[in-house]
N, C-alpha and C positions, 0 to 999 in steps of 0.2 A: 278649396279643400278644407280649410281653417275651417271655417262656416262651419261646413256640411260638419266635422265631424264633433265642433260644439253640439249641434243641433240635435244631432244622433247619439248625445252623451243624456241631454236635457233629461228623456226618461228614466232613465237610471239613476237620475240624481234624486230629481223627484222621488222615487223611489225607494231609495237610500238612506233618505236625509234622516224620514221620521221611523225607522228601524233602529237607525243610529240613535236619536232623540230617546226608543224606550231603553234602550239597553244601558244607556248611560246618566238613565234618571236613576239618583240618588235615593239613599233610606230617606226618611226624617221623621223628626220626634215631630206629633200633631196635638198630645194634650196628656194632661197629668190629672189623674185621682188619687185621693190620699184618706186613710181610714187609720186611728187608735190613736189614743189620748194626747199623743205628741203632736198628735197632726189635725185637734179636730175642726167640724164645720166653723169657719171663721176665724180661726186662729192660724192660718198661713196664706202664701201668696204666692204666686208663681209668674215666672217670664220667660217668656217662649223665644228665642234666638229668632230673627228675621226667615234666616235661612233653614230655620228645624235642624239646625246640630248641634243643639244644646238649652237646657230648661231648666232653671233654679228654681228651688222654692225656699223662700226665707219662713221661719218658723216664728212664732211670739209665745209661745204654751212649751214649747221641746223641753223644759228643765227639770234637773231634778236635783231632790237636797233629802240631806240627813242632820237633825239636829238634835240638841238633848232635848227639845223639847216636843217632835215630834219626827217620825220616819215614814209616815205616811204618803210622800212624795219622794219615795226611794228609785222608785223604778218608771221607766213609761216606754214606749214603741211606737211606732211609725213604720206604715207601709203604704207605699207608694207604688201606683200601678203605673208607668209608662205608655201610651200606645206609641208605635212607631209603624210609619208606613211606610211596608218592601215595595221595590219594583216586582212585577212577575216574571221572577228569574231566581236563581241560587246566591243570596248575596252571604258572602263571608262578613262580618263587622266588630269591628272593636268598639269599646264602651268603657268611659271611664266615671264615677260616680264618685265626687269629692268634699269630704263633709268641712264645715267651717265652727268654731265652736268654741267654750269657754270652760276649765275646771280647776277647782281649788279644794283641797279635799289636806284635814289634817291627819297628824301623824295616826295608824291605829285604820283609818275611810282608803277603804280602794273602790276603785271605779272601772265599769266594763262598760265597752262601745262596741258591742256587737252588728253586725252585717251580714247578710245575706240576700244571695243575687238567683233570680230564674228567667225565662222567655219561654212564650209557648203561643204559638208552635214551634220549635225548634232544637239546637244542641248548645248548651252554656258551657266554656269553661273556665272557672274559676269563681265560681258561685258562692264559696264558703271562706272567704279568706283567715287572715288573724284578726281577732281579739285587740281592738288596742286597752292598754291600762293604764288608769290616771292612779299614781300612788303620790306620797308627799315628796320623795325624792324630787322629781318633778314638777308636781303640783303645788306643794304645801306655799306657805305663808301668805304674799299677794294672789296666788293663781298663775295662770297664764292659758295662751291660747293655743288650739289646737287644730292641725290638720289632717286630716284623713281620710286617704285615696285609695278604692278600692279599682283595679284594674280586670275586665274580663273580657271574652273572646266567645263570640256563636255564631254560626252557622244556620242562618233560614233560607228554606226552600220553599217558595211560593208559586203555586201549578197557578193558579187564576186570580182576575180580580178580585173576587170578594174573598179574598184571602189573605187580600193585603195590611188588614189593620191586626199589628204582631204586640203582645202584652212583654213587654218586661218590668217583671217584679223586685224591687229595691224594699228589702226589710232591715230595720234596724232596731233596736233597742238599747238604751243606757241603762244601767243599777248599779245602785251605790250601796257598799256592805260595812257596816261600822263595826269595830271587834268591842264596842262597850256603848251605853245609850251616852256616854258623855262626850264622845266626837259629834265632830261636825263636816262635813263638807257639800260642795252642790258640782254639777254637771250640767253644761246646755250644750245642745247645737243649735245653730244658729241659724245654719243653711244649707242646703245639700245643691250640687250643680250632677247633673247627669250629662255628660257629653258622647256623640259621636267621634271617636277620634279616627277612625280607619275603618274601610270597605273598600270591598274589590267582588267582581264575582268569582265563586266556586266550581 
């Protein structure tokens, strides 16, 4: 009777197994694009986590500076197109985007680290966070380094396969504003890490 009702399970497992297998195949990050002056062709580099839940890209160009002798490298941007591939299902996912980075700005120099986040097709929340500011308080004398983690939450709904490759958009910009040509200071990042931190389905 043991036997028999192994035997008589066997189809159902079969069955079972690779149902189970889609529904609990994961998002993952598959490749990174990146466009404006912080980011351009040749001057960054990226690494793709084995498992696609997380992708750094270190930068060599990100910086910017103000000094009495020029402010023409006041400001720059970087935008970064993420693909990440859903399963075909509703997957809920959290997403965390964390900058790494350098500023030293004298008294008189403030500095703006702006972000903003999108995904499409789908619903973002928390796409426009805060502002951080490098003022001298902070900043001034040696410098010092910076971290900045932007946390967001979205919701994609995938009917079919060729609908699985989903963009999220990761914008950023630094600029430095000197209240006289006689300040000085500069701003880099260094590196931005985009991670998966949580999914479930919807």
């Amino acid at each position: 009777m043991r036997l028999l009702n192994y035997v008589t399970l066997l189809p159902a497992v079969a069955w079972a197994s690779p149902l189970a297998a889609r529904q609990t195949t994961p998002a993952q990050i598959v490749s990174v694009s990146a466009s404006g002056p912080g980011c351009a062709a040749g001057t960054f580099t990226t690494d793709l986590a084995p498992d696609g839940q997380a992708i750094t890209v270190g930068f060599d160009a990100y910086d910017t500076s103000v000094n009495p002798s020029s402010s023409a490298n006041r400001e720059k941007f970087c935008d970064l197109t993420v693909t990440i591939r859903f399963p075909v299902a509703c997957t809920a996912i959290g997403l965390a985007t964390t900058y790494h980075g350098f500023a030293q700005v004298d008294s008189g120099v403030t500095g703006r680290f702006s972000s903003s986040y999108s995904i499409s097709p789908g619903i973002l929340s928390g796409g426009n966070p805060p502002t951080t500011l490098f003022t001298s308080a902070q900043y001034g004398g040696d410098g010092a380094v910076f971290t900045k983690q932007d946390v967001t939450s979205g919701v994609v709904a995938v009917q079919s396969a060729n609908q699985r490759n989903v963009s999220f958009v990761v914008r950023s910009r630094v600029a430095l504003i000197a209240a006289t040509s006689a300040n000085s200071g500069l701003a880099e990042v260094e590196d931005a890490t985009i991670a998966i931190t949580q999914q479930r389905k919807c």
